[in-house]
C-alpha positions, 0 to 999 in steps of 0.5 A: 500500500505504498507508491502505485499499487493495486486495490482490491474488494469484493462486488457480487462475491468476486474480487476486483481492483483498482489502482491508486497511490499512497505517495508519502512519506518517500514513495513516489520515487517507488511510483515514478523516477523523481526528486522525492523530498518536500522541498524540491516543489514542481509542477505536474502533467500527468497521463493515464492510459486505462480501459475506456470504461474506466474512471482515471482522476488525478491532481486537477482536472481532466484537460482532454481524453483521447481514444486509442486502439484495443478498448483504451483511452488517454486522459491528460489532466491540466498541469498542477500548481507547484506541489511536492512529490509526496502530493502526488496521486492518481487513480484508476478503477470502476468508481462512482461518485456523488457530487456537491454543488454548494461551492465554487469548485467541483466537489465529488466523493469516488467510491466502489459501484452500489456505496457512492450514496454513502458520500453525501455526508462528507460532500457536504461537510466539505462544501461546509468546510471549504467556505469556513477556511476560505474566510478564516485564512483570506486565500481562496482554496488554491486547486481547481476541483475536489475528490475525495476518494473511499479506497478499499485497501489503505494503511493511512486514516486518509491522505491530502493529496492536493486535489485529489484527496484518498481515505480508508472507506470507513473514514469517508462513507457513512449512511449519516441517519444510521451511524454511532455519533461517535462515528459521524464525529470522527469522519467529520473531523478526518474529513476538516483535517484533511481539508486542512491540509490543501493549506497546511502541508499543500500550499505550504509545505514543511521544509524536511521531515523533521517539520512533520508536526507543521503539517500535522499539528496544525491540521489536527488544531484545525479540524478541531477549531473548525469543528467547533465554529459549525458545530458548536453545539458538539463542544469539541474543544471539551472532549479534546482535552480527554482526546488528543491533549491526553493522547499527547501526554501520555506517549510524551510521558514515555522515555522513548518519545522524541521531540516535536522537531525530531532529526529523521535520517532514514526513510523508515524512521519518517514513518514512525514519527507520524504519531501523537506526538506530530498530530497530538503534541503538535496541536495541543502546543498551538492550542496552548500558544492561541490561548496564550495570544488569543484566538483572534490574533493566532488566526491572523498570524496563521493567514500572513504566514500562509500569504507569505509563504504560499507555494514555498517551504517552511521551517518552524521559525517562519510560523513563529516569526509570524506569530510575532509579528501578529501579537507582539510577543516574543514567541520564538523564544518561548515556543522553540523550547516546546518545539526542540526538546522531549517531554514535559514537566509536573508542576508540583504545587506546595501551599506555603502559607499567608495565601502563597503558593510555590510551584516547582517544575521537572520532567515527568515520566510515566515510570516516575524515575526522571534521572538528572541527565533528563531532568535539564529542561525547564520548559515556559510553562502557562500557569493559567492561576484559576481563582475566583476572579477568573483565569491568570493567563499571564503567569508563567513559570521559566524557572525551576520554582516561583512563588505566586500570591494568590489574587484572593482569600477564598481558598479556591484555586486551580492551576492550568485553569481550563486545561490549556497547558501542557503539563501535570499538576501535583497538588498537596493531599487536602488540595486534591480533596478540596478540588473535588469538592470544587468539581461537585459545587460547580466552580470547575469548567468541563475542560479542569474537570477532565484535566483533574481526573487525568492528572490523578490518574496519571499521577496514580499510575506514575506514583506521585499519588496513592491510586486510592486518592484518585479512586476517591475523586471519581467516586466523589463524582458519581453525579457528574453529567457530562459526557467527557468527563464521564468518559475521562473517568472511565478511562481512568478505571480502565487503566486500573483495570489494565494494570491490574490484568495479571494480578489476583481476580480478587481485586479485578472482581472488586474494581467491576463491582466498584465500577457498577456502583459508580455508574448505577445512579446514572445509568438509571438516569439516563437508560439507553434508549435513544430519542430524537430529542437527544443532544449530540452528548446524551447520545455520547453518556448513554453509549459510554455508560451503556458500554462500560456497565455491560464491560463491568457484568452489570445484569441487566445491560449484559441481559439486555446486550443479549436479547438485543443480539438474539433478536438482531440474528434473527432478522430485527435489524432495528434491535440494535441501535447504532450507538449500542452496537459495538458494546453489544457485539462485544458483550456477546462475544464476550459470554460467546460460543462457537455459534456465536462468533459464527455469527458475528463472522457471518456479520462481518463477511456480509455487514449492512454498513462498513461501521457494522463490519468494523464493529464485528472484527473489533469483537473478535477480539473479545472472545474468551474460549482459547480455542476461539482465540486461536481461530480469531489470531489465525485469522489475522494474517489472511489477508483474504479475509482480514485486509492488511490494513484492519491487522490491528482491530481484533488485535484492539479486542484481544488487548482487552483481557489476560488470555487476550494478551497472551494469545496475542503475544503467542501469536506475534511471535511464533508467527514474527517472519511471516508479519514482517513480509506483510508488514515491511519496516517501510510501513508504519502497521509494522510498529502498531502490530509491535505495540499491540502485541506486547504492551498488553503484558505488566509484568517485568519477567515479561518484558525480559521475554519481549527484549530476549526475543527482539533481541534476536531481530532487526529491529528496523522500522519499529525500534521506536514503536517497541522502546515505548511498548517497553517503556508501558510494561515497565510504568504498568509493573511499578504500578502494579508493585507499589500499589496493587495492595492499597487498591484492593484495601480501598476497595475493601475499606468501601466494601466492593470486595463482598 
């Protein structure tokens, strides 16, 4: 799936093909002969000679088809504005395609025959899209026509070739009045990121490879604030805090991260650093620097930037520069130690009387073991003093510790008000008591709410705090009714939970009672029937709580999941509702038998949608019959039946129990040859498939297995992949060791241990 290669899927039960490009990171010289490197920008004529009734798209617009003898055509297409190679793409295959009209340029979704009516939804968030960056950035969209393309076989989430942009079907087509919310969310959000990208990366392209994040970073921020001004009542910049900010931290907690502006020297190496670092960090720094300057003002920099460097190259200090000037503030200085170095700090605050506070920052890692060597940085951290007065935005910790007055005596503070920093806070005991309490009364935003759950449980995991300060907060929060705060919580108790995999099932039984009792009251509240009347985020609580008590054994989801199935089966298409799906396949694989998986298979080879097909895979995974397991692990490297690219989604399901993970590791390894012909080092799954099939484990004596037997490999094009699946199994291994005991006693104390 890289370069120019052949597409296959399936049509009335036989397989056919179509061709199609997947260029970056360095494949168009597999493609075509050519100077393969961001910089070297040119422009394009390109000619496809195909079957007449055939669809051939590229770049820009067809300028002219000729026939030629034996069935064939030649279409030539207008030469493009000055791109780089990576840009490239064309297409060849028997497409169809649903067009929009509610723009100035053409706009047309391409997908195999009997699914292009599963493109109207993104058509339109495009056309929506377009006209919103338009606007906001002064430069009109700068190619002259718009496809998007559903490809059956691609290992990206999508791609931004100019013009001609190609995504995984299921992150382009989607029958809007049957999907999961989740869903509608994300392929709103992949389709913006890409749009993006026509100005970020296109127009205006990172010099080398070590400025990925410029590229990524600002795509991700942008979707999210174009998300935000459509569709305001979906409050994406509140579920961003529990998503890509917590996606960042917690690989940039990781020994083995890397900086935002990381030296790349191989190929291989390009791969890997498409990561939550370039997307995540990357856009959660802009994030931080548009809090810091203003929305506004962070716009209006991002335009002159854009306007003065459009059709070139760019480096970090060009965006920096303009921001600069745009503000007046001297961001280089600020901003070039975020950029340049690995990691970010804890902010410790210690409560020294006379209504002062001291803050102290170090370097933070998830295995709580910072050697001085790491620990020489000292970041420009935003301290964003929440009090009741508002938000300080301008306080700023450059040094090791300040002392700060506080502006009032009322006792309540925060720091990181509104979760805008990229940091961890560690408060004193009675503080984080005293922040619950905050939380019940009112006196935090959703984003302090989620940032304090995610604090504790980081600080948890990493032996800052006692795991049981953090299991007081949530259950102090049993009333809380907002979805990503809900979702932040139980995210928490699953890294508990998965921590806790290879200890006794005495604890493992006490944190799903625990887990049960936290949600009952508000699961009764809301049940999980659905209505027209629900919000976008009632939608997003009642799936998510749904989910987690059938995932906790609570009786009556898990009975519910079950006759909900039973009747799914036997032909009511309408017995699961989009949002319940995936739990409810879940569930049923979870209690299954062979006739059960049979048809959750049957599901899979003949779904009603691509969000059914995906959601049936990822259950295989959730089976709990080792001889089950091992059909699903058999599964995975045929390729006839699991495509290359879906390598991953039953291996999510298998990460989620002990025989799982075993299963996996087993699999991985007496099969390693095999996976890394399918999956060559030039290809980042590879690096997926290492961190799936080992991070699983929590135990040291396991983590002496992975090292001994890649040890033995080469361990190009995942090196960095498999450093942080080390890194996790250490983190999980201490943890386990410190405080596996003090869980089960705080479970006992509050009596979840009957």
């Amino acid at each position: 799936m890289a370069g120019f290669y052949r597409a296959s899927y399936q049509e009335d039960g036989k397989t056919k093909y179509m061709a199609t490009t997947q260029m970056e990171p360095t494949d168009c010289r597999r493609a075509f002969p050519s100077y393969d490197e961001p910089a070297a920008k040119s422009k394009f004529t390109i000619s496809l000679i195909a079957d007449k009734e055939l669809v051939c798209l590229s770049n820009s617009s067809e300028k002219e088809t000729v026939s030629l003898d034996g069935n064939k055509k030649k279409v030539t297409f207008q030469t493009t504005p000055l791109m780089s190679t990576y840009l490239v793409a064309f297409i060849v295959g028997d497409l169809r395609y649903i067009s929009n009209d509610n723009y100035r340029v053409p706009i047309r979704v391409y997908s195999t025959p009997g699914t292009e009516h599963l493109g109207e939804y993104s058509a339109n968030i495009a056309a929506q899209t377009l006209k919103f960056f338009d606007q906001q950035f002064g430069i009109d969209y700068p190619y002259d026509k718009l496809d998007m393309v559903a490809v059956p076989s691609f290992s990206a989430g999508a791609m931004e070739n100019c013009g001609l942009v190609t995504f995984r079907t299921v992150d382009l087509l989607i029958d809007a009045d049957n999907a999961n919310v989740n869903t509608k969310q994300r392929v709103t959000e992949v389709v913006m990121h890409e749009l993006a990208h026509q100005w970020f990366g296109d127009l205006v392209t990172m010099e080398f490879w070590d400025g990925l994040w410029l590229n990524e970073g600002f795509a991700t921020w942008m979707s999210w604030y174009a998300c935000n001004s459509l569709y305001p009542d979906w409050k994406v910049w509140e579920s961003y805090v529990s998503d890509s900010l917590q996606h960042a931290l917690t690989l940039d907690a990781l020994r083995a991260s890397h900086p935002i502006e990381v030296p790349v020297k191989r190929a291989d190496e390009i791969n890997q650093i498409f990561d939550a670092i370039s997307y995540s960090k990357g856009s959660s720094l802009l994030r931080m620097i548009s809090k810091w300057l203003g929305e506004d003002v962070f716009v209006k920099g991002v335009s002159n930037y854009l306007k003065k460097h459009k059709w070139g190259n760019t480096k970090t200090s060009d965006l920096w520069e303009a921001l600069s000037e745009a503000s007046g503030e001297d961001v280089v200085k600020v901003m070039d130690i975020w950029t340049k170095n690995i990691g970010f700090p804890i902010v410790k605050v210690e409560e020294i009387g006379n209504g002062e506070i001291k803050v102290t920052q170090n370097r933070f890692l998830a295995t709580g073991d910072v050697k001085e060597s790491e620990d020489k940085t000292l970041y420009p951290v935003f301290l964003g003093l929440k009090t009741s007065e508002g938000v300080d935005e301008s306080s700023v910790l450059e040094t090791r510790s300040k002392t700060i007055k506080l502006p009032t005596s009322d006792d309540f503070f925060k720091v990181n008000g509104d979760q805008s920093g990229i940091y961890r806070t560690a408060y004193e005991p009675a503080r984080w008591t005293k922040l619950g309490k905050a939380g019940v009364e009112g006196k935090l935003s959703v984003e302090d709410r989620v940032g304090l759950v995610a604090d504790a449980g980081s600080l948890a995991s990493s032996g800052f705090i006692k795991t049981s300060s953090l299991l007081d907060l949530v259950k102090s929060w049993s009333k809380e009714s907002n979805y990503v705060v809900w979702n932040e919580i139980l995210t928490r108790i699953g890294s508990i939970k998965a921590a806790l995999m290879f200890e006794d099932e005495a604890t493992k039984k006490a944190l799903e009672i625990f887990t049960r009792d936290l949600i009952s009251e508000k699961l009764k509240e809301t049940g999980w029937e659905f209505s027209a009347d629900d919000s976008f985020a009632d939608q997003q609580l009642k799936s998510s709580l749904f989910a987690s008590a059938a995932n906790a054994e609570d009786p009556e989801a898990v009975a519910f999941a079950k006759e909900a199935f039973a009747k799914f089966i036997a032909g009511d298409k309408k017995a699961i509702h989009p949002n319940l799906r995936a739990s409810i396949f879940n569930t049923n694989a979870k209690y299954g038998d062979e006739k059960t998986f049979d048809e959750l298979y049957n599901i899979y080879r003949n779904p009603s949608s691509v969000e059914e097909k995906i959601a049936a895979l990822r259950s295989f995974g959730r089976f709990t019959k080792p001889e089950i397991l091992d059909k699903v692990t058999g599964l995975l490297l045929q390729t006839d039946i699991v495509k290359q690219q879906d390598i991953y989604i039953p291996m999510q399901g298998l990460r989620a129990h002990k025989l799982g993970v075993e299963k996996l590791w087993t699999w991985l390894s007496e099969n390693w040859d095999q996976i890394y012909i399918l999956l060559p080092p030039g290809l980042s799954m590879l690096g997926s498939v290492v961190t799936l099939g080992t991070s699983g484990f929590t135990k040291e004596e396991q983590k002496k297995k992975v090292e001994e037997f890649f040890a033995q490999k080469d361990n190009k094009g995942y090196d960095q992949s498999l450093a942080q699946s080390l890194d996790i199994i250490t983190a999980k291994s201490k943890w386990t060791d410190r405080d596996a005991k003090s869980i089960y006693e705080w479970l006992e104390a509050n009596e979840y241990t009957k």
